[in-house]
C-alpha positions in Angstrom: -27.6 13.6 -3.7 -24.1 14.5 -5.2 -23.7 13.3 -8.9 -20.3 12.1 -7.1 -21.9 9.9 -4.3 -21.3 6.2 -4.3 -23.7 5.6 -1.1 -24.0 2.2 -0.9 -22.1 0.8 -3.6 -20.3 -1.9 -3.3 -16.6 -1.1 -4.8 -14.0 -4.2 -5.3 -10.4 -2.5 -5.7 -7.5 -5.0 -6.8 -4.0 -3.9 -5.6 -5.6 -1.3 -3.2 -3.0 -1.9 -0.3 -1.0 0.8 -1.5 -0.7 3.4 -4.3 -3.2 4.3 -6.7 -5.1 1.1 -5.6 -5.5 2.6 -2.1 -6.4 6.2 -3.5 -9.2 5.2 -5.1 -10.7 2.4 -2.2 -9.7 5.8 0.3 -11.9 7.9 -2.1 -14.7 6.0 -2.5 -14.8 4.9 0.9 -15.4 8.6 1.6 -17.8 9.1 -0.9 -20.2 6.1 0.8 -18.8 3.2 -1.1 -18.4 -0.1 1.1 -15.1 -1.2 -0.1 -13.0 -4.6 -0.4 -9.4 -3.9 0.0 -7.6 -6.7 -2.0 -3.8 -7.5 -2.5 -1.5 -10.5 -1.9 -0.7 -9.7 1.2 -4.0 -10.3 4.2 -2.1 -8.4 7.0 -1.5 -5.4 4.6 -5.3 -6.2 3.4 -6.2 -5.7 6.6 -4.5 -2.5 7.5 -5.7 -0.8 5.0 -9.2 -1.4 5.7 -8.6 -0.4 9.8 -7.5 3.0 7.8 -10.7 3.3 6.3 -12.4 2.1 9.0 -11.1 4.4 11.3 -11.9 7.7 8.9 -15.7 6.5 9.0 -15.9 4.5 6.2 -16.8 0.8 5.6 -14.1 -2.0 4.3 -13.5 -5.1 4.5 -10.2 -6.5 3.6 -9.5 -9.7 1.5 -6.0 -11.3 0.5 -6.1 -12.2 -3.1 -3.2 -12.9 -5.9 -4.8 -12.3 -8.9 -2.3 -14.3 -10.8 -4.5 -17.3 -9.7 -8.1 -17.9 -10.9 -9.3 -19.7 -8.0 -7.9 -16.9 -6.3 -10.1 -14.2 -8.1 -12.9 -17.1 -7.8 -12.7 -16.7 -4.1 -12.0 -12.7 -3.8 -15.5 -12.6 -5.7 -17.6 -15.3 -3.5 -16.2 -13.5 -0.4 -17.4 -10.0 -1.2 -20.7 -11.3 -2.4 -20.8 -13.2 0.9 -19.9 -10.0 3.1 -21.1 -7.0 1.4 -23.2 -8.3 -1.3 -23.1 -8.4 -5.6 -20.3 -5.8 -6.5 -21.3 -2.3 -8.1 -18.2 -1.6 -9.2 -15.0 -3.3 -10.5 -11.6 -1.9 -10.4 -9.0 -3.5 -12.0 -5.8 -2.0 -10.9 -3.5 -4.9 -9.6 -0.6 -5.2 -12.4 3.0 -6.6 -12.4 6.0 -5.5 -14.1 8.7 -7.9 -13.7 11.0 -7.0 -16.6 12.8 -4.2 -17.5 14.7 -3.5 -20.7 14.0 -4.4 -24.6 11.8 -6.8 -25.6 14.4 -9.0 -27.1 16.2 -9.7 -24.2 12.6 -10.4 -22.0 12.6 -14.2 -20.9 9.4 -16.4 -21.9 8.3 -16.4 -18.0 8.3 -13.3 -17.8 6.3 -11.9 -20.9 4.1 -14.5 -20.2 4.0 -13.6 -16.2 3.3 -10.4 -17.6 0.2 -11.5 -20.4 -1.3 -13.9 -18.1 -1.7 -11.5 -15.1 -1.9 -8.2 -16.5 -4.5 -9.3 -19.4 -6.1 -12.5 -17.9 -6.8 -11.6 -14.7 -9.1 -8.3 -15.9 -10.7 -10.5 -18.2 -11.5 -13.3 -15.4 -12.7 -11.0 -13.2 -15.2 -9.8 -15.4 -16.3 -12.9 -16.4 -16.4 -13.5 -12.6 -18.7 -9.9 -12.0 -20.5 -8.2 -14.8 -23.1 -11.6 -14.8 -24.2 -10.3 -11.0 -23.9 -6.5 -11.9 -26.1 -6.8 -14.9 -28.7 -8.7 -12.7 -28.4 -5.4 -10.3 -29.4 -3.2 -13.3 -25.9 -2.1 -14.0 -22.4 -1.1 -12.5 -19.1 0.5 -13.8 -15.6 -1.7 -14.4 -12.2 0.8 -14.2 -9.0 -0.7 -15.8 -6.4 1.4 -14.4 -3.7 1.2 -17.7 -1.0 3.3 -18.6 0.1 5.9 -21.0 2.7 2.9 -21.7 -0.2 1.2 -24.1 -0.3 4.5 -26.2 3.5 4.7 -27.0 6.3 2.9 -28.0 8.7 2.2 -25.3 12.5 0.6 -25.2 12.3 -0.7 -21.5 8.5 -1.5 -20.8 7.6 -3.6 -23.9 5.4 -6.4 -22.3 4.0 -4.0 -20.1 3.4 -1.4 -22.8 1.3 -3.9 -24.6 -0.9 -5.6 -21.5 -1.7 -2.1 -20.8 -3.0 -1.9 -24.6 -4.7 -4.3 -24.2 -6.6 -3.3 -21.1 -8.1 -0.6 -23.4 -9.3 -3.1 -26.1 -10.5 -4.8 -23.2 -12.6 -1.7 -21.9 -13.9 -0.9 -25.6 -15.2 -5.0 -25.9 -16.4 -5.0 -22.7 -18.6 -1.7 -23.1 -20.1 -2.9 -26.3 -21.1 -6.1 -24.6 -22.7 -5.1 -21.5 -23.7 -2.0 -22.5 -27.0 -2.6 -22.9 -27.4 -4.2 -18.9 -26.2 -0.6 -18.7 -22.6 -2.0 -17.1 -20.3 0.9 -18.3 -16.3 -0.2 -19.3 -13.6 2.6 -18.8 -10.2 2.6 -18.8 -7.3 5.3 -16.8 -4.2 5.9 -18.5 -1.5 7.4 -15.8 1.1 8.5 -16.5 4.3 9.0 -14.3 2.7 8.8 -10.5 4.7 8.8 -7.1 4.1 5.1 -6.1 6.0 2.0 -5.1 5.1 0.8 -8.4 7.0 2.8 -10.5 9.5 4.1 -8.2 12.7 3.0 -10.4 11.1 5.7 -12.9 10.6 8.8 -10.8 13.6 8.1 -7.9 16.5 8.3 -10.8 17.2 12.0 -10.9 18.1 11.3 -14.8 15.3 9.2 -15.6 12.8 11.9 -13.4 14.2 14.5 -15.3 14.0 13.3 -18.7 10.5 12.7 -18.1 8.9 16.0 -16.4 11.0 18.2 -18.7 8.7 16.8 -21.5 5.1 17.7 -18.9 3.7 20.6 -19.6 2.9 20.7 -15.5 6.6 20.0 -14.8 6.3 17.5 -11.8 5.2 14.1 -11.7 1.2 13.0 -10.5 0.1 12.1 -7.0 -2.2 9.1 -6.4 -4.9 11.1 -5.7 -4.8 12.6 -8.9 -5.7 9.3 -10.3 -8.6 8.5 -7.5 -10.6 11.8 -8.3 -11.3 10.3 -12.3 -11.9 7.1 -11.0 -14.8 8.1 -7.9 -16.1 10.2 -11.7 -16.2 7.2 -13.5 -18.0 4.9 -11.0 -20.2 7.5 -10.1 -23.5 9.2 -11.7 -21.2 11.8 -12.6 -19.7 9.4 -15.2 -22.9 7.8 -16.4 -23.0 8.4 -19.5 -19.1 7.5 -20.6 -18.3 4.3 -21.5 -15.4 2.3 -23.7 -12.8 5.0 -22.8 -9.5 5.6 -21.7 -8.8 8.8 -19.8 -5.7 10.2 -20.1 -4.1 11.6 -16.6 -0.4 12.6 -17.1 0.0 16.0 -16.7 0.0 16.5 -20.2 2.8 14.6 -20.8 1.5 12.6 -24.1 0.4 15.9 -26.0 3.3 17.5 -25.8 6.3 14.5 -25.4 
């Protein structure tokens, strides 16, 4: 069997409808992984699954906003109900609903920002890793951002939820560890999504940035969902409470 192969596994993606989200659920569905496609929206849930469907792999799509803990509550019972106790976690769902410096940011929004970027990884963990260690293990991806490893003028809340999710990753590893539940976290940096389209569709703002990447371009969702199938898979087994860097070089040489 490949070291890559996630046969079997079940894979719970947050924010998979589109993006980097649906990369990774896309990837692993192809590798074997039976995958719950999750966002706030079920009809866009549910497209997204037919997708995979329709390639040959198995989904099942189900509508969560992960701003709400009885939401995550039921996004967790449901895939235990359908496809059984998760394998793998993926927290990739994150808002950003503020940009500018941090002195201006209103209250709502940092705390929009804290609550949903930070609380909802650590709820769903609470919420899985109990049932993975019972499995004899798993893997939990935080997709973060190269934001928590620099200082920013525009992205300060964000910059520092996405800190976080690495402190989160490096706890989390220590702890469960030993039920041999492995913690990692994926630092993008500048990808082509809907997410972070007021980045890459200025000309100015695109330009500042790739001039400063050693590969010259922005990265491609896919680019993201190759270290993400390593990470979940046997191929990753033995990493654990780290981030991995995927920016086209961008914070070695910016």
């Amino acid at each position: 069997m490949s070291l890559f192969s996630l046969e079997g596994k079940v894979v719970l993606v947050t924010g998979s409808t589109k993006g980097i989200g649906k990369a990774i659920a896309s990837r692993m569905a192809e590798q074997g992984a039976r995958v719950v496609i999750s966002s706030r929206n079920q009809d866009a849930c549910d497209e997204v699954a037919a997708e995979i469907i329709a390639n040959g792999g198995e989904a099942v799509a189900i509508a969560c906003n992960i701003n709400y803990k009885e939401q995550l509550q039921n996004l967790v019972a449901k895939t235990e109900e359908l496809l059984g106790v998760v394998d793998v976690l993926v927290c990739n769902a994150a808002l950003n609903p503020y940009f500018g410096p941090s002195q201006d940011i209103p209250d709502e929004a940092f705390d929009k920002v804290m609550h949903a970027n930070i609380g909802s990884v650590h709820r769903l963990s609470q919420l899985v890793l109990p049932g993975m260690a019972g499995k004899g293990g798993g893997a939990v991806i935080i997709i973060s951002s190269i934001g928590g490893l620099k200082g920013t003028e525009a992205l300060g809340a964000y910059a520092i939820s996405k800190a976080a999710d690495m402190q989160i990753a490096r706890n989390l590893a220590v702890e469960w560890g030993p039920q041999n539940i492995r913690v990692n976290c994926i630092a993008p940096g500048l990808v082509r999504t809907e997410f972070a389209k007021a980045l890459w569709e200025n000309p100015e703002i695109y330009k500042a940035t790739v001039s400063k990447y050693p590969l010259r371009r922005i990265g491609e969702p896919d680019e993201i969902a190759g270290a993400a199938v390593f990470l979940a898979s046997d191929a990753g087994s033995f990493t654990t409470g780290q981030t991995i860097v995927i920016d086209g070089g961008g914070t070695i040489a910016g």
